[in-house]
MIBADREN-421973 format. One record per residue (C-alpha): x negated, y negated, z negated; residue number from 1. Coordinates in steps of 0.05 Angstrom, whole numbers, plus 5000, padded with zeros to 4 digits. Layout:
MIBADREN-421973
NODE   east   north     up   pos
NODE      X       Y      Z   NUM
...
END
This chain:
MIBADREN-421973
NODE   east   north     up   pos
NODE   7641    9801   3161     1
NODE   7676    9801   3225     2
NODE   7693    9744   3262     3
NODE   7768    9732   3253     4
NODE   7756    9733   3180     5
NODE   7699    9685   3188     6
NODE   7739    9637   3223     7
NODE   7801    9647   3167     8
NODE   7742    9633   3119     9
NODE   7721    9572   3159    10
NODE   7794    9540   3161    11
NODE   7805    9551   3084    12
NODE   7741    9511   3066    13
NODE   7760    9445   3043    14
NODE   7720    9381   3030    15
NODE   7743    9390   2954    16
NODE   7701    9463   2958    17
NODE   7641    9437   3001    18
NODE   7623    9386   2935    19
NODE   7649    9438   2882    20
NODE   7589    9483   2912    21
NODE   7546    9428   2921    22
NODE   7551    9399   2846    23
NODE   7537    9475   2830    24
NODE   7473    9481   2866    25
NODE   7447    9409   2843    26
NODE   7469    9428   2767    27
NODE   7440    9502   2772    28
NODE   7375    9484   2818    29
NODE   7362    9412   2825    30
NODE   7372    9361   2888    31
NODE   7322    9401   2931    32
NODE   7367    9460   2928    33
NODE   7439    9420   2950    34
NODE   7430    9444   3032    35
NODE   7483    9452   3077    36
NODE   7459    9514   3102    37
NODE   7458    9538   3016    38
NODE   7528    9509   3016    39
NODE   7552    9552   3068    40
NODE   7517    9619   3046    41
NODE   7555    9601   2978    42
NODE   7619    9593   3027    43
NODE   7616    9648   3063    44
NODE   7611    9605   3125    45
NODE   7573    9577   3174    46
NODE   7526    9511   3173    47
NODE   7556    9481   3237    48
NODE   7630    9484   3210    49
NODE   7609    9434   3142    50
NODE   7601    9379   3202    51
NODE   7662    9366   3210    52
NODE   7668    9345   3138    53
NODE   7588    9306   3138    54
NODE   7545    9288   3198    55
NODE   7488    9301   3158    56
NODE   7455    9326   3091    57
NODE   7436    9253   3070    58
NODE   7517    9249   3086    59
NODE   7532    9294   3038    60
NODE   7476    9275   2981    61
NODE   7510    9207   2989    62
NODE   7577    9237   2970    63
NODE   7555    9272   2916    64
NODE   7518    9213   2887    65
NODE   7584    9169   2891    66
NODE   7618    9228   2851    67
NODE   7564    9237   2795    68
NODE   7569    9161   2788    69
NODE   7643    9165   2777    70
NODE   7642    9223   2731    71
NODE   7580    9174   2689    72
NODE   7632    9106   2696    73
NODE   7687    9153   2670    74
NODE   7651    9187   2612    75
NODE   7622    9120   2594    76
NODE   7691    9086   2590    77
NODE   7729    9131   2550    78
NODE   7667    9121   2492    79
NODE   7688    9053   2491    80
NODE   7757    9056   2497    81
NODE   7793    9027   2440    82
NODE   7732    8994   2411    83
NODE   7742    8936   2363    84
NODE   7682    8890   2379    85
NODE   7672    8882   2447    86
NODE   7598    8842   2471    87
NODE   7536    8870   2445    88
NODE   7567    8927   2406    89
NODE   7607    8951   2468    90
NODE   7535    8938   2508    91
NODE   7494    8972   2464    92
NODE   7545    9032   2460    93
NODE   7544    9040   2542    94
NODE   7465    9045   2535    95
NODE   7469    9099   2481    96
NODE   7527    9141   2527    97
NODE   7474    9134   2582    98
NODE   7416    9165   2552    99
NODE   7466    9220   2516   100
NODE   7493    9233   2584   101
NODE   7417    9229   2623   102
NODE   7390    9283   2571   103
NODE   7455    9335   2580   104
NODE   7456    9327   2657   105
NODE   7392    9328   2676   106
NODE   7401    9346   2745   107
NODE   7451    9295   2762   108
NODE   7412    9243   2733   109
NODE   7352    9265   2772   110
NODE   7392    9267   2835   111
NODE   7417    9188   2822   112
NODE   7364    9159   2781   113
NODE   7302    9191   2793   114
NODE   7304    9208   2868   115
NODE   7271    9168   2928   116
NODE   7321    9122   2957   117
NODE   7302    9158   3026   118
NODE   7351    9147   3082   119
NODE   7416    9127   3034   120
NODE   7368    9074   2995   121
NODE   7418    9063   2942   122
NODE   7379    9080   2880   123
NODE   7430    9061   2814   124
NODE   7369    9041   2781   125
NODE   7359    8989   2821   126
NODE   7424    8969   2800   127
NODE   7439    8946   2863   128
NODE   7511    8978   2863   129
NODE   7543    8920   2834   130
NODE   7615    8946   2850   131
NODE   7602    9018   2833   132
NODE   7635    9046   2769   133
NODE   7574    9057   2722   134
NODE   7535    8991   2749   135
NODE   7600    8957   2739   136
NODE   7615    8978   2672   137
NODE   7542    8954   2645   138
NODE   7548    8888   2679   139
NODE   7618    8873   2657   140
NODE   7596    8881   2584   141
NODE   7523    8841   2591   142
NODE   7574    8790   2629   143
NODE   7608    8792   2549   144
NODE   7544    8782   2516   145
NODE   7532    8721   2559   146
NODE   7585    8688   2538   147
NODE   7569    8693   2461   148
NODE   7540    8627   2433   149
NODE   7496    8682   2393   150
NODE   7452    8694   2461   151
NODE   7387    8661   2469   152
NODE   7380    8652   2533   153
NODE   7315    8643   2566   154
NODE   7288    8577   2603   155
NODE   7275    8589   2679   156
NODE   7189    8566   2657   157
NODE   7195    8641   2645   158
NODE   7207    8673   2707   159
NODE   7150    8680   2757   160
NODE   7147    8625   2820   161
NODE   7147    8689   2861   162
NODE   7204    8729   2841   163
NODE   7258    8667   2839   164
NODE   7283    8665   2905   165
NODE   7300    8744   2893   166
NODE   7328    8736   2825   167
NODE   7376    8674   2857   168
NODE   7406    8724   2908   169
NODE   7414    8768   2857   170
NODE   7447    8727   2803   171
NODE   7495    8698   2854   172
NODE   7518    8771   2867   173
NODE   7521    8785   2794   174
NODE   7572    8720   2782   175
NODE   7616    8737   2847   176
NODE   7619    8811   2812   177
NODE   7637    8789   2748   178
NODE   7688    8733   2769   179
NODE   7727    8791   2812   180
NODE   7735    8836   2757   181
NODE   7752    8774   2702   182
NODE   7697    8752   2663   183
NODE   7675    8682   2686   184
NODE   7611    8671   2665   185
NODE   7591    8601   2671   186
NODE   7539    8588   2724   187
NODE   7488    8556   2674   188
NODE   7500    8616   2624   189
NODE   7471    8665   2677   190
NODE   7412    8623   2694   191
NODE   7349    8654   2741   192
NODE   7323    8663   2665   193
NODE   7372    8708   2647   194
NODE   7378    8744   2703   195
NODE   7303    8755   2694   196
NODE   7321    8790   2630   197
NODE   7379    8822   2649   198
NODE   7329    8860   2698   199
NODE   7276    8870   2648   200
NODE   7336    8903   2596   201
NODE   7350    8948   2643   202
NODE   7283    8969   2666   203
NODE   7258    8973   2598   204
NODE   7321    9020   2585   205
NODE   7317    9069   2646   206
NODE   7247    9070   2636   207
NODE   7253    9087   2564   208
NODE   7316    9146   2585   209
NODE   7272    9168   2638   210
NODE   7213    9183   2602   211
NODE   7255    9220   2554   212
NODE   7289    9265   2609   213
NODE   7231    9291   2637   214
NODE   7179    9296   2579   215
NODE   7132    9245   2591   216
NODE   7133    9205   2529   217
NODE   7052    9190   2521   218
NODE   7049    9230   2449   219
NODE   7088    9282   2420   220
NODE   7162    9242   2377   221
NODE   7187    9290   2341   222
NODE   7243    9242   2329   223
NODE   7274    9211   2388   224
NODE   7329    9189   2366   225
NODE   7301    9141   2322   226
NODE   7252    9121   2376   227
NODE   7310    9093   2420   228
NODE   7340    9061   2360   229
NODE   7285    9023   2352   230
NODE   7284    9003   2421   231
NODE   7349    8980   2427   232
NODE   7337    8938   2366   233
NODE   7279    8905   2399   234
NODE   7322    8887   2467   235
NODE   7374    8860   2407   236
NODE   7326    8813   2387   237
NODE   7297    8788   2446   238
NODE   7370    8756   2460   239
NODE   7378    8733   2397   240
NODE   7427    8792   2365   241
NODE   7418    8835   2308   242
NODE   7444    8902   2314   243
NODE   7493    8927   2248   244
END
């Protein structure tokens, strides 16, 4: 190629193309493969010129993290969209969209979930993300469940000495989060007790997902399905509910 098309090539690459190729190399090869210098071979360009768009591959994995989240909040909200009963049925619902979602994007969910934290250190699954769309969307409807007189919520006697300090930051964060978006949960709803088992639902439930993903259930289930119907009915009755 010579070099005035080169540089014609250069101008026309926009940021919208940069994360087009890069979703296509994460979805096709995994994380490892998303490079700049693989994102300009697929460009027809060269590595320096993607700089001016990102200072940095972590730059760009961040990106592209942000817009696999959005594309999970999205597909997640339109399944409940227009659901009659909101609280644990809408809860439940978001957790069966997430594993359906985890097992037909593998890659993606690799790339958010199941990746090192490394320079960006904001690992979803540490649902640390409060404001982001897919971390918002599972708050907002355990913020629902809360506030049914169904819940049995947990004494504080249950959470280690160690982790309450933590789990008081952390609950704080959750009630600011909730307030802004307009579900008030009362502060002695989400006690350090519940926000103990808010933790342990989801760990249970991305542990459960990822296990699934990458084939390392302990013994062969040749039905899954009803495996993670079964454990959804046991995080039911932990808080008290009984799923229909």
């Amino acid at each position: 190629m010579n070099r005035p098309v080169r540089r014609s090539r250069e101008r026309a690459a926009t940021d919208r193309d940069i994360r087009q190729t890069a979703r296509a190399l994460l979805v096709e090869h995994g994380p490892e493969a998303v490079t700049l210098r693989a994102i300009a071979r697929e460009l027809g360009i060269t590595a320096p010129a993607l700089y001016r768009y990102y200072g940095s591959r972590d730059d760009l994995i961040e990106h592209l993290r942000l817009d696999v989240i959005s594309d999970l909040g999205e597909a997640l909200t339109a399944e409940i969209t227009g659901q009659e009963n909101a609280g644990a049925p809408r809860l439940f619902a978001i957790c069966k969209g997430f594993r359906r979602w985890a097992l037909t994007h593998t890659k993606e969910f690799t790339l958010v979930f199941a990746s090192p934290g490394g320079s960006t250190g904001n690992s979803v699954a540490k649902l640390k993300q409060l404001t982001e769309p897919f971390g918002r969307l599972f708050l907002l409807a355990a913020g629902e469940v809360l506030l049914s007189d169904e819940v049995a919520l947990p004494s504080d006697d249950v959470v280690p000495p160690e982790l309450r300090d933590d789990l008081a930051d952390y609950r704080d964060a959750l009630l600011a989060v909730l307030a802004e978006a307009g579900t008030a949960v009362p502060a002695e709803r989400l006690t350090i007790g519940t926000t103990y088992l808010m933790m342990q639902f989801w760990a249970r439930l991305y542990g459960h997902v990822t296990l699934e993903v990458f084939g390392n259930y302990p013994i062969p289930v040749s039905k899954p399905d009803a495996l993670f119907d079964a454990l959804l009915a046991d995080l039911a009755r932990e808080i008290g509910l009984v799923l229909g």
